[in-house]
N, C-alpha and C positions, 0 to 999 in steps of 0.2 A: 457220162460226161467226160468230156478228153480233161486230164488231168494237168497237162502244159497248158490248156488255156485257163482253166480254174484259176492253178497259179500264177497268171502274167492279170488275169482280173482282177485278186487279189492285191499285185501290187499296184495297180495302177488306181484301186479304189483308196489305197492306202496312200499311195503318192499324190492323188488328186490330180493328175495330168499325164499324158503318154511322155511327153518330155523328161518329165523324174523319173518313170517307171521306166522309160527306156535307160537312166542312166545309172538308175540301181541293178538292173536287171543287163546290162553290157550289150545291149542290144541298139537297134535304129527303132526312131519313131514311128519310121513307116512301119515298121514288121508289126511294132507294140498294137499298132492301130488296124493293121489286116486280123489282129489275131482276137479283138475285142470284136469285130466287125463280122468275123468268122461263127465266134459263139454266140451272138444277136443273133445272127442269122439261125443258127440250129437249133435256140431256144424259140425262136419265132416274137422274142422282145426287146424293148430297146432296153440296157441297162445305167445308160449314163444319158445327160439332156449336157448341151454343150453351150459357153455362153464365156466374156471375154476375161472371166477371173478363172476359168479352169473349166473341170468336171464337176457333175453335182449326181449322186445315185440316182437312178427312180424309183418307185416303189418297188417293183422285180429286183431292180437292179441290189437292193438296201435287203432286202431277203436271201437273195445268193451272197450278197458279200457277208452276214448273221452267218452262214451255214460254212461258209469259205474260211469265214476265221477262227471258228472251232476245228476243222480240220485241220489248217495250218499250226495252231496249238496243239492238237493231238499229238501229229508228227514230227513238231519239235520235243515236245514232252518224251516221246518215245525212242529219240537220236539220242537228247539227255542220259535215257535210263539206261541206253546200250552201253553209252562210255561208261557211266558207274558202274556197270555190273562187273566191270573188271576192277574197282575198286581203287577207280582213280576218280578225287572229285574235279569234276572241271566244268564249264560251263557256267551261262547267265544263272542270276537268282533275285529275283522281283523281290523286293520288301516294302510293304507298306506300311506307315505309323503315323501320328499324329501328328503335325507339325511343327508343336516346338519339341516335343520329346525325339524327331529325329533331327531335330536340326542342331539344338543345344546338349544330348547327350548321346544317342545312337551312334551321330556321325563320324565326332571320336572315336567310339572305340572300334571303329571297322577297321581301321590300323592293321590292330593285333590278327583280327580275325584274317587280313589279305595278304598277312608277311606269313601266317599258319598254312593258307591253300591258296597259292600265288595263281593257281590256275582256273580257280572262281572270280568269278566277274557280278560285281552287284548292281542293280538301280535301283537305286532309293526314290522311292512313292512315297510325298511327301502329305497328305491328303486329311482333313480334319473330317470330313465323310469316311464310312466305312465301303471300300470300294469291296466290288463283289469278287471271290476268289472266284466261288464255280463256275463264274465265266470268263475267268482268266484275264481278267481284271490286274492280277496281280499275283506270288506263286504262294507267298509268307505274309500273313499278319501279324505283328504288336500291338493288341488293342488294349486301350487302359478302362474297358469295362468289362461289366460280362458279356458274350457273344451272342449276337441273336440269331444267328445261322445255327441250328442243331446237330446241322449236316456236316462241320467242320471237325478236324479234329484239334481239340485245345488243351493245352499244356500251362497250366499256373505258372507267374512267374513269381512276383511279390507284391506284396499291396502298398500303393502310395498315398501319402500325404499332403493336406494343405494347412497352411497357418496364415494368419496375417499378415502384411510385411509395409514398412513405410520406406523413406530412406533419413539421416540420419539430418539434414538441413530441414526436413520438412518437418520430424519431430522438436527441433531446437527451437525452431519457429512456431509451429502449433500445439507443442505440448505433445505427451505421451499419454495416452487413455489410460487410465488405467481398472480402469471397470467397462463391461461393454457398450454400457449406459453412457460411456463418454464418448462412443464413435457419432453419436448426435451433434457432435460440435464440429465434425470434420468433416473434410472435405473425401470422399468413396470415389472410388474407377470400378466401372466392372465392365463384365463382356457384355455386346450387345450380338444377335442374331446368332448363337450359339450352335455349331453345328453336329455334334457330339454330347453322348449322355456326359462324361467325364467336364465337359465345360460349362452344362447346364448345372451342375453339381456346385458350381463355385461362385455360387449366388447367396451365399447360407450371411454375408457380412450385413446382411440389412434384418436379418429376423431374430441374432442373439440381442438377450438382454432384455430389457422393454424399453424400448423407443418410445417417444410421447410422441409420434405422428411418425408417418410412413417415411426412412429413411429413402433421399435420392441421391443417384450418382452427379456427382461433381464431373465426370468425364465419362461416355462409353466409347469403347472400344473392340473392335470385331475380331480383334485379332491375340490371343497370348501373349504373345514375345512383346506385342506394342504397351500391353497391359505393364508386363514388367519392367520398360524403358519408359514407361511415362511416371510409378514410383519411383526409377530410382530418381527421376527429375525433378521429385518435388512437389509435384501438382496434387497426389493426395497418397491416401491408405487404399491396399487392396487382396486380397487372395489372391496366395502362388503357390502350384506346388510346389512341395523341397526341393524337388529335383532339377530344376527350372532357377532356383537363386543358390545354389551351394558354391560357395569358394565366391561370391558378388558380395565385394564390399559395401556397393554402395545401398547394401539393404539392411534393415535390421527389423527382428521377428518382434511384432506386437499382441501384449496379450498373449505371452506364451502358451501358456497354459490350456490355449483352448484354440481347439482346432476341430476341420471339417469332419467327417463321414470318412474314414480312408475308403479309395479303386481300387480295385482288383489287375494284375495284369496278367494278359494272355500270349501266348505265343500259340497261333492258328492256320493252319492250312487244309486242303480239301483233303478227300480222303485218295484220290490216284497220285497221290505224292507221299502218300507213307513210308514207298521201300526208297524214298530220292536220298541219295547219298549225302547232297547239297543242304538241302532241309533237316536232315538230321543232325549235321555236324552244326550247323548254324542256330540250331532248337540247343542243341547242347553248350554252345558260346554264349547263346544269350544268358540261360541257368544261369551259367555260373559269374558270368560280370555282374547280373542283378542283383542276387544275391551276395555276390561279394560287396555290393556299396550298398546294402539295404538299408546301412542305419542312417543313410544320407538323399533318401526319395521317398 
C-alpha cells in the first residue's frame, strides 16, 4: 500500500473534507482528491460517501482509517523516541485526568513543570471516563482509582480524601449537624450519572448514621466543580474532596471528624513508553508535587 496516499487518507479522514486536508497538508484540492480517488481505485473500494456537510467514512473506509491511525501513532512515537535518545526532552505529551482534578489543581502547577522543559509541549485530556492509552487515546494517565487496565504500567501517587463541606450563610441559616443523624433535616447535593469509580465513591453522605427514612438529594448534579459552586451558594451540604476546596473560603468542613473511604492515585501509561524521556520526567514531577501537598488532598 503506497504510503503518500495512506498518509493524505489519513488526513483527510481526520480533516473530514479535502479542503482541510489540502490545507493542512500544503497542497491543492484537486491533488487531495486524485490521490483518495487513486487508492479507491487500487483497493477496488469506496472509502468515503460524499454529502453537503462533508465526508463521512464507509465501513472499508472506517477500517483503514483504525489501521492508519495506529501507524501514524507508531511513527510519531518513534520520531519522539529518536529526539530523546539524545537526551534532549522535547516534544508533545498527552495527559489525561479527571476533570476537576485537572482543571482545579493539575493545571496550576504545569507552570513549574514548562519553565523546567520549555521544549515539552502538553495537552491536557480533561475527561471523567478513563480514556484508553493502548490505543493512543492519550500518552499519560492520572487516575484517582485503581486501574483496570493490567497492561499499563502504574506508579502510586497518594491517596485522597473526602469530608463534608457546607458554606458558612447556609450553616448560619440551617444550623450545623452536629451528629450525622442531623443531616435528616438538611438540605444534600450529590452527583447524579456518575462517570468514574472515584465519583460513584461520593455517595457515602446518605448511609452514615441512621436516617429514619431514605435520605434525598435536595439538588443533583452531573458534574464536580458544579457540585462545589452550588455549596458554596448556599443551596445545601455535600461531599468534596480536599483537594478540590483547599484555600475556598467560602466552604467549611462539616462533621469533621468523619470522612469517606480515602482513593488511591495513579500515574499510568502503556508499556512502549517506558524508555520516553517525556513520561519519565513528568511521572517524576508529578511524585513529588503530590506528595509535597499531601496533607491538603
Amino acid at each position: 500500500m503506497d504510503w503518500d496516499r495512506l498518509r493524505i487518507f489519513h488526513t483527510v479522514a481526520e480533516s473530514g473534507s479535502f479542503t482541510n486536508a489540502a490545507n493542512r497538508l500544503n497542497s491543492s484540492q484537486s491533488a487531495i482528491s486524485r490521490q483518495i480517488r487513486a487508492l479507491e481505485e487500487s483497493l477496488n473500494v469506496s472509502l468515503f460517501t460524499r454529502h453537503a456537510r462533508g465526508l463521512v467514512l464507509t465501513q472499508e473506509g472506517q477500517e483503514l482509517h483504525n489501521m492508519a491511525r495506529e501507524v501514524v501513532h507508531k511513527i510519531e512515537e518513534t520520531e519522539r523516541s529518536l529526539l530523546e535518545s539524545k537526551k534532549r526532552p522535547t516534544g508533545l505529551l498527552r495527559v489525561t485526568t479527571m476533570v476537576t482534578f485537572g482543571s482545579v489543581w493539575l493545571s496550576p502547577h504545569l507552570k513549574q513543570f514548562m519553565d523546567e522543559y520549555p521544549e515539552i509541549d502538553i495537552q491536557l485530556i480533561l475527561d471523567d471516563r478513563d480514556l484508553d492509552l493502548a490505543a493512543g487515546e492519550a500518552d499519560v494517565a492520572i487516575r484517582l482509582h485503581d486501574p483496570e487496565q493490567a497492561d499499563l504500567i502504574q506508579r502510586p501517587l497518594a491517596s485522597f480524601h473526602t469530608h463534608i463541606y457546607a458554606s458558612p450563610e447556609y450553616l448560619d441559616q440551617r444550623g450545623t449537624p452536629v451528629t450525622p443523624d442531623d443531616l435528616d433535616q438538611h438540605d444534600l447535593i450529590t452527583l447524579s450519572n456518575a462517570k468514574s469509580p472515584v465519583l460513584n465513591s461520593m455517595q457515602w453522605l446518605y448511609d452514615i448514621g441512621n436516617p429514619r427514612q431514605k435520605r434525598k438529594p435536595r439538588l443533583l448534579v452531573d458534574n464536580l466543580y458544579a457540585v462545589m459552586h452550588a455549596v458554596e451558594a448556599g443551596i445545601g451540604i455535600a461531599v468534596l474532596p480536599d483537594y478540590l476546596v483547599h484555600n475556598r473560603q467560602k466552604l467549611m468542613r462539616v462533621l469533621p471528624d468523619i470522612e469517606g473511604t480515602p482513593f488511591n492515585s495513579y500515574y499510568c501509561y502503556p508499556p512502549e513508553l517506558k524508555g520516553s524521556l517525556r513520561v519519565a520526567l513528568f511521572r517524576d514531577f508529578m511524585v513529588r508535587q503530590i506528595r509535597a501537598e499531601s496533607n491538603i488532598l
